[in-house]
Each structure stands twice: as C-alpha cells, then as structure tokens.
C-alpha positions as CSV (number, residue, x, y, z in Angstrom):
1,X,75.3,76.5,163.9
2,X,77.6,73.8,163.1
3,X,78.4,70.9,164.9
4,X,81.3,71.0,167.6
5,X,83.7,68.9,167.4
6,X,83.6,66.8,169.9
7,X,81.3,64.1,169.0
8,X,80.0,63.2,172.6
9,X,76.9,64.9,172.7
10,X,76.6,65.3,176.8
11,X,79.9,66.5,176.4
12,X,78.7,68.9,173.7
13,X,75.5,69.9,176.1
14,X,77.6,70.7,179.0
15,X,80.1,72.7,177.0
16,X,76.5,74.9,175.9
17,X,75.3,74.9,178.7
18,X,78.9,76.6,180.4
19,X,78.8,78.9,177.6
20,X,74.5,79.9,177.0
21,X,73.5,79.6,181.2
22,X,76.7,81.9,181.9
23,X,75.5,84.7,179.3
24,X,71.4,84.0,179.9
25,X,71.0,82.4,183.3
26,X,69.0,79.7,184.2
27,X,65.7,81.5,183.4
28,X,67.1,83.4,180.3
29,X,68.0,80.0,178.9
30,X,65.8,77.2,176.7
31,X,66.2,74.2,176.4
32,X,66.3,75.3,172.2
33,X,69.1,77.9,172.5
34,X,71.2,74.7,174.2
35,X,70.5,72.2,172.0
36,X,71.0,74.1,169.0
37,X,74.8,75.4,170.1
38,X,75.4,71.7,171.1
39,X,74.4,70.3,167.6
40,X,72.0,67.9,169.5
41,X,68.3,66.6,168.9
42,X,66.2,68.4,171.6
43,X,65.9,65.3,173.0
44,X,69.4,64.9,173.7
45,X,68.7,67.2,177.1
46,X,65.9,65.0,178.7
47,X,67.6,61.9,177.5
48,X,71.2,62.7,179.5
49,X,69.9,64.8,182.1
50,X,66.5,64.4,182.5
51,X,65.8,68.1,181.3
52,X,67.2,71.6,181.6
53,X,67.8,71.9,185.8
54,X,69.7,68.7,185.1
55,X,72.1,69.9,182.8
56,X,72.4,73.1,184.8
57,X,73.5,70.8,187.5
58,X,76.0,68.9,185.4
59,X,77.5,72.4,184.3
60,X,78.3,73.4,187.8
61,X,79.8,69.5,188.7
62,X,81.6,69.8,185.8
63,X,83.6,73.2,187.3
64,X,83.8,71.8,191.0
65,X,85.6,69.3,189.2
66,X,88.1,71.0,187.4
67,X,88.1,72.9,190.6
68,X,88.7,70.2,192.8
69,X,91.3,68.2,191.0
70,X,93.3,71.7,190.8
71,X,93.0,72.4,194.6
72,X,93.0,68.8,195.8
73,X,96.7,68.8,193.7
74,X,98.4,71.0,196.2
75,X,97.7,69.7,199.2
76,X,98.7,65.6,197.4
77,X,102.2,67.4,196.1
78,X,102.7,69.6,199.5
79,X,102.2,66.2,201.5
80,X,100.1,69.0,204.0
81,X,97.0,69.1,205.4
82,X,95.4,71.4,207.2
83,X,93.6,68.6,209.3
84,X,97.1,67.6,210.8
85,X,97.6,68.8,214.2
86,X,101.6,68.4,213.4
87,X,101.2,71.7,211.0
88,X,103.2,74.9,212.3
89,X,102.4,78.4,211.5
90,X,105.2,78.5,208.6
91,X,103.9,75.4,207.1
92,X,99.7,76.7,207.0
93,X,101.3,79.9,205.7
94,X,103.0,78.1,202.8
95,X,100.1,76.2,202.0
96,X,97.7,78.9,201.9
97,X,99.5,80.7,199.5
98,X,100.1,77.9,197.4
99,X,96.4,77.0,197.2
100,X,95.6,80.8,196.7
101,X,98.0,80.8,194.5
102,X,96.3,78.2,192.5
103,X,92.8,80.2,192.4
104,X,94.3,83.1,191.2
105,X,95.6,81.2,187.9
106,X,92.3,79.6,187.9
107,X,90.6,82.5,187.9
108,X,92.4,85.0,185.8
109,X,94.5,82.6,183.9
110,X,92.0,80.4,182.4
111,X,89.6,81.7,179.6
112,X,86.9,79.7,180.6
113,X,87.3,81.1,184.2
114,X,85.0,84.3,182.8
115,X,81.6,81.7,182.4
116,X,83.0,80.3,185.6
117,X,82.9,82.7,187.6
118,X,79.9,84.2,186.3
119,X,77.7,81.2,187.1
120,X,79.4,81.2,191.1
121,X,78.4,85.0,191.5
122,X,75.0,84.4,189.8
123,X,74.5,81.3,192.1
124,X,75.8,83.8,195.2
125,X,73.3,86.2,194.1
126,X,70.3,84.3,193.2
127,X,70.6,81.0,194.8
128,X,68.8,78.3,192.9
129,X,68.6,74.5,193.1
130,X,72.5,74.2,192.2
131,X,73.5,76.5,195.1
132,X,73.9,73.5,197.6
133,X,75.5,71.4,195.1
134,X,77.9,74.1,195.2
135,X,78.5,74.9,198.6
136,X,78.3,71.4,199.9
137,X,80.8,69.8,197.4
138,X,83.0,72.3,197.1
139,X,82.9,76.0,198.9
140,X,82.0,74.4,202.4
141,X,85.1,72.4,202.1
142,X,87.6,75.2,201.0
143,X,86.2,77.6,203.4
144,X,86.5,75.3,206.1
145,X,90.2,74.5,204.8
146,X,91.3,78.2,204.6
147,X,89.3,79.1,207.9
148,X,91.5,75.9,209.7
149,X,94.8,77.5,208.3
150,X,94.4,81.1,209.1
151,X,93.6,80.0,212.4
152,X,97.1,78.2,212.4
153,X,99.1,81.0,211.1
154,X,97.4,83.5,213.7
155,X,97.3,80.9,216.9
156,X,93.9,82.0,216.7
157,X,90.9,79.3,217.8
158,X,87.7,82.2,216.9
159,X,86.9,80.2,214.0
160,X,84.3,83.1,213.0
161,X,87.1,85.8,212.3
162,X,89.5,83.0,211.0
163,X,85.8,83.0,208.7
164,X,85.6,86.5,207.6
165,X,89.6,86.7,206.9
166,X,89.2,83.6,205.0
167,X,86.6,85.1,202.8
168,X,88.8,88.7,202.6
169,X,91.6,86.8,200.9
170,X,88.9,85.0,198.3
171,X,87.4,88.4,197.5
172,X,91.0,89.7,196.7
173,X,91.0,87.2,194.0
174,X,87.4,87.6,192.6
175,X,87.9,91.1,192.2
176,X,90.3,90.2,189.8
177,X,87.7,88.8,187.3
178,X,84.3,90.4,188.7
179,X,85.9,94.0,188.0
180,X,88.0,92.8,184.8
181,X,86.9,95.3,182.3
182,X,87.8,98.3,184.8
183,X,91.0,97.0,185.3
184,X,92.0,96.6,181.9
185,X,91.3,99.4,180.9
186,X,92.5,101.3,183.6
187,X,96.2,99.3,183.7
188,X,96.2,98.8,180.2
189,X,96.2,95.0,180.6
190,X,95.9,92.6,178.2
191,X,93.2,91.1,180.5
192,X,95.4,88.4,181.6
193,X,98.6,87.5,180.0
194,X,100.3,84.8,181.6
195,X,102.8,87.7,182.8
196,X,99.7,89.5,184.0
197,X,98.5,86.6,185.9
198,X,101.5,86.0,187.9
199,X,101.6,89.3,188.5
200,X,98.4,88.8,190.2
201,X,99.0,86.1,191.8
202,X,102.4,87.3,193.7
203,X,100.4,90.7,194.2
204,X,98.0,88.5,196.0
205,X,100.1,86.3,198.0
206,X,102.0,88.9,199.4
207,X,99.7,90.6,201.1
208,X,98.3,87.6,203.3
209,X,100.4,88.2,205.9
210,X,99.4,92.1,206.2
211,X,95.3,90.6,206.2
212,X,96.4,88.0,209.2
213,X,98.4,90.5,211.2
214,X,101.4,88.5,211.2
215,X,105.0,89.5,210.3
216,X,106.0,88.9,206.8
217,X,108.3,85.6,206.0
C-alpha cells in the first residue's frame, strides 16, 4: 500500500487506526494491518503509543477532539451556558438546538462521521478500556449539559427524566447514521448531501419542543 501523504507517521497511525479499528474492532485488528495502511515500521506503534490499546486510545481522543472543539464553539459564540442561573427557558431552548444542531452536521455531514460513529456504538456495545476515556471526557459532559437545559426549558428539577429526554433527542440523531443504508434507500437519498443534511437537521430541531412538552416558539 502506498505511503499517505502526510508525512507524520502518528498522524498516519491514527488516521489507520480511525479507518482499520472502525471496520475490524479492537480484537479484529493487528498491530500489522495498522502499520501497513499507515506506511510505518511496526515499530512505529510501540514507539508512539506504547502498542495497539494505545493507539486505540489516541483514535478515540482524537474524535472527542474534533468533537469538543465543534460543541465547545457554540456555547463561546452563543456567550450561553447552561451552568448560568441567569438562563431563561427561550434562551436553553435556543441553545439546545443550536448544539443539536451541530451534532447532526457532525454526524451526517461529515464523511468521517461513518468510522465515528461506528467506534461510539461499538464502545456502547462492548465497552472496553477506551469506554471511560469516552464517557468521562466527553459524553458525561454533554449529557450533563443537555440534561441541565431540558430541565430549563420544562422548569423541571427531576434531573432523571430531564436524563432519558436528553438521550431521546441524541438517538434522533444517531438514527440518522446507525440506520443510513435503510434510509437511503428507502428516500432515495444521496446519503447526505449538504441539502440532505440540513434537511436533517431542521427535521430534528423542530421536533424538540413536541419531546419536552412545551409549546412550539
């Protein structure tokens, strides 16, 4: 296989690792198959991550990233934080739909979003050592976010439905990319255009208010 282009090669390793642990799993995957479709020495592996669970690791970090910076943008350009006792209903309801918003062009407008995804549900499914890395550095802390603003929009203080509502509105989204295939086929989709996406995304937004109970704006 040749080279890719970039000449970093932990760059090069991660980029593998995104695209071989997504389509083999953890178990599935060697430490060979990686190496080879980064264009590294075998050694590379050990030598940047201190072997394959390390560069798993590095793979997920480098998506909470990418998810982070994305999320974290909303809430620094809204000037709007859930955490601010000053927040009305209107306000929480405009920023949960911008940050959904967000993770629905994440998720269906981004091609990389289908290895993405992929290693989340695996990780949801069959929890290994990177499971806490998730949760702790990214999902606790958006949960926790969308739980707080539901429970603004509804006046609600049962933090355990605010919970389950929280993670109805982030299945809405998955669906999107978990049931892809279906879809497309069934809508005739070009599984997404940037058209399609919005589409999604307004689709998606508008029916928060019917999920919280509360009269549309």
């Amino acid at each position: 296989m040749a080279k890719q282009k970039n000449t970093d090669p932990r760059a090069r390793l991660i980029r593998a690792g995104l695209e071989i642990f997504a389509e083999h799993g953890f178990k599935g995957t060697t430490t060979r198959m990686l190496a080879q479709h980064a264009g590294c020495n075998l050694s590379a592996i050990p030598y940047y991550f201190g072997g394959k669970e390390g560069l798993y690791h590095a793979v997920f970090q480098e998506i909470l990233g990418l998810m982070k910076e994305s999320l974290d943008s909303v809430l620094e350009k809204t000037g709007s934080f859930p955490e601010d006792d000053t927040m009305n209903p209107e306000q929480a309801l405009s920023l949960l739909k911008k940050l959904l918003g967000v993770m629905c062009e994440i998720v269906c407008g981004k091609p990389e979003a289908v290895r993405f995804v992929k290693l989340v549900v695996n990780e949801q499914m069959m929890p290994s050592s990177a499971f806490d890395l998730i949760y702790e550095n990214h999902m606790k802390r958006l949960l926790d976010t969308i739980s707080r603003l539901i429970m603004i929009i509804t006046g609600s203080q049962d933090k355990r439905r605010a919970s389950l509502k929280a993670f109805t509105l982030i299945g809405q989204i998955l669906v999107f990319r978990t049931a892809r295939e279906s879809i497309v086929r069934y809508l005739d989709l070009d599984g997404y255009s940037e058209e399609e996406t919005l589409e999604i995304r307004d689709l998606v937004t508008s029916a928060i208010e019917g999920c919280l109970g509360v009269p549309s704006t």
